[in-house]
Steps between C-alpha positions, in 0.01 A plus 500: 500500500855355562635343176677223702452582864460091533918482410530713838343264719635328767355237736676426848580823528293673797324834396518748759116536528251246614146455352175459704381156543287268785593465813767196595421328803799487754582181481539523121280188424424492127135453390413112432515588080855577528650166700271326234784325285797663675793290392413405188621828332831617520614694826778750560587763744594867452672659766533868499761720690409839481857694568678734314800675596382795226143547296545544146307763360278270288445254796148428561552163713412461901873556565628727773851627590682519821324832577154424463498176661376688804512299879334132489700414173844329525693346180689301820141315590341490151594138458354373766196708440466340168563159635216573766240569195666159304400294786148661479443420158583142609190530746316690238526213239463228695684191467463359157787477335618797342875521341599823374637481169643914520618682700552924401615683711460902408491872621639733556858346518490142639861469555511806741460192742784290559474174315450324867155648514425455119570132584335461789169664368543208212590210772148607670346491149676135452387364897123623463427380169794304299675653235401307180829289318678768278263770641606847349640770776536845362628832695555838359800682563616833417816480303698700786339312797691182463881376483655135481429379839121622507485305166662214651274509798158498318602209238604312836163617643321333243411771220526387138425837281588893569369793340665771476372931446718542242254765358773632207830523407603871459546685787302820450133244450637336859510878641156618354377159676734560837655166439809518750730247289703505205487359219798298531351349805272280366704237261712507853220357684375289218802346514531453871143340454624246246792422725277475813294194291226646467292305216295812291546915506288744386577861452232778511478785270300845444441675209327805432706715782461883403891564334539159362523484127458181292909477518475521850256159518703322210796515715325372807378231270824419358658512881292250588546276211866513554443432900290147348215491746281190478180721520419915433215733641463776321166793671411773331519787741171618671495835645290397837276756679686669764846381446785747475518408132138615478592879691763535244291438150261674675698810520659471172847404604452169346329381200270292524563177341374420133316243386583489161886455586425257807305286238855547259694384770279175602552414121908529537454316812354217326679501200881508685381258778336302263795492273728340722310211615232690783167420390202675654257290725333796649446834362776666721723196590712308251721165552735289366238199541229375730770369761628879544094652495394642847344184630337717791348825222360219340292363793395839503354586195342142435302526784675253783541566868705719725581619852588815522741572806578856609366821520204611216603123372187415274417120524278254265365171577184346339327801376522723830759765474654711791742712614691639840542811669728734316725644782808290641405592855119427459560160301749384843233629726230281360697159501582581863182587630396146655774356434584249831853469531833404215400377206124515544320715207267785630221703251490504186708815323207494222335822428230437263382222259263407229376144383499572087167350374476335154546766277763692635731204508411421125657884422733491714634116317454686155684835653807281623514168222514705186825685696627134425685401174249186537194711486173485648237193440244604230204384647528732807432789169231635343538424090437860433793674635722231427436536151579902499778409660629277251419729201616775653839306550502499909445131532536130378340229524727207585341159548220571776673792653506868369874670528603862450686592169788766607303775390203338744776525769524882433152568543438218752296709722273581238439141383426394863259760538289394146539155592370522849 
């Protein structure tokens, strides 16, 4: 059992492999239960963009580079591929109305596409459905995959908040991790950011790389402090099943990472971040108040709805989860196959899907609220295992709503498990 493999997690991100599911018919029409309410719960999109000009050895995302795109696939036609599956979620959802309130955009690396495309796919996303007033629009961006004038371009193009794979701040953890930039790259693009207008940053970070010691993290931690992000992520490295990282602990030329000093160095995270004005609102992110929190994470994990756009995209609406093909190549083949001329939507890209009955959605709310500073409602728990819990010092009760102490966020997984 992982100590904390809950601070690893993170949603948006497409996993390389798909689960089973039912059958979607090719039209993608949702079953009657899901429609039911649609527009009364929050809606955002995610957009995925699965290119990479290298994999990093730890990477277990549906990303490909250059070389395994194979024929079919084309960075040049993606946006328009994308746009193709927006206006099918349009058909999909019918007309009621439906403004987004998010937008993420993720990958791979987003801003391998020139900022025309990354605003067109969000000018499709604005004509089909209406972006809501002071809707959120993320992208990620690797720290060497922008300058000033992509900056300039996106903040024109209507995005409001960037995240950037920052990952560390010494150069041998970036190496071990085959991060391509330096160090002194990333207050450089934080700052072109800031200049660009762009309203809240975010800068990831791993710890737990095989060579970093707890020096190595309290320096990231301290970079970052003195870079004054409005918001931090902060994973716990995960050595995936057949990853490169995975070969190499594996054969013994890495070490595999500890739990004992990963749960050390969540601890420094929170103490430093919380020091200087970062609270934590989820049990990996941490902001400088609600109006810098990840509007679109939070739709996630309390259970709203999403589109997901792009290949092995996973989607949510009403209770019935899916999610597309995984290759590029396969995921444009679908939306072209009946497709009857420009700008007409073909089949759906979805692979497989699952409508989550009763219970499963009641673990899954307890799995994702109690991630939340705010908890998880108490009468969605049995009385039993709230109460070990609470004398074992994993959890509080606060008002109607049971909340994670920070040693409950170290052994989160664990306190999921007895309480589901």
């Amino acid at each position: 059992m992982r100590k904390h493999g809950v601070l690893g997690g993170r949603l948006g991100n497409v996993p390389s492999t798909l689960p089973d599911g039912d059958p979607v018919p090719a039209d993608g029409a949702l079953p009657e239960s899901a429609l039911r309410g649609l527009g009364t719960r929050p809606f955002g999109f995610y957009v995925h963009v699965p290119f990479c000009v290298t994999r990093c050895g730890y990477c277990d995302f549906n990303t490909y580079t250059a070389s395994e795109l194979g024929p079919g696939a084309s960075r040049d036609s993606y946006a328009d591929t994308v746009i193709r599956e927006i206006r099918l979620a349009r058909r999909v959802l019918g007309d009621v109305d439906l403004p987004v309130e998010t937008v993420f955009v993720g990958g791979g690396t987003p801003t391998l596409l020139p900022p025309d495309d990354l605003g067109r796919i969000l000018a499709a996303i604005d004509t089909e459905f209406g972006l809501a007033m002071g809707a959120e629009v993320t992208t990620e961006a690797n720290p060497e995959s922008v300058d000033e004038g992509y900056l300039g371009k996106l903040r024109e193009g209507g995005f409001t908040r960037i995240s950037y794979g920052m990952q560390s701040a010494r150069e041998h953890v970036l190496a071990a991790l085959d991060r391509t930039h330096t160090p002194g790259r990333v207050p450089q693009v934080v700052q072109w950011a800031r200049e660009a207008g762009f309203e809240h940053i975010n800068l990831d970070l791993i710890y737990g790389t095989p060579g970093e010691d707890d020096d190595d993290w309290r320096a990231s931690l301290e970079t970052v402090l003195e870079i004054g992000p409005d918001h931090v992520s902060a994973y716990a490295l995960i050595v995936e099943e057949g990853t490169r990282l995975a070969a190499q602990v594996k054969r013994g030329e890495l070490a595999a990472p500890d739990d004992d000093a990963m749960a050390d160095r969540y601890l420094m995270a929170d103490e430093l971040l919380g020091g200087h004005g970062l609270g934590w609102y989820e049990i990996s992110n941490w902001a400088t108040g609600p109006e810098a929190e990840c509007r679109h994470n939070v739709l996630y994990w309390t259970g709203a709805d999403w589109w997901g756009a792009g290949p092995g995209a996973h989607s949510h609406v009403g209770g019935t989860r899916w999610w597309n093909v995984k290759h590029p190549a396969a995921y444009a083949a679908r939306l072209a196959e009946g497709a009857t001329g420009r700008g007409q939507e073909g089949s759906t890209p979805a692979y497989a899907r699952e409508v989550l009955d009763a219970d499963v959605q009641r673990m899954e709310r307890i799995m994702l609220e109690l991630r939340l500073a705010t908890g998880c409602p108490l009468d969605l728990l049995e009385d039993g295992p709230v109460q070990r819990a609470v004398a074992a010092g994993l959890l509080e009760r606060k008002d109607d709503r049971a909340v994670l102490t920070l040693r409950g966020r170290l052994l989160a997984d664990a306190v999921v498990r007895d309480l589901t």
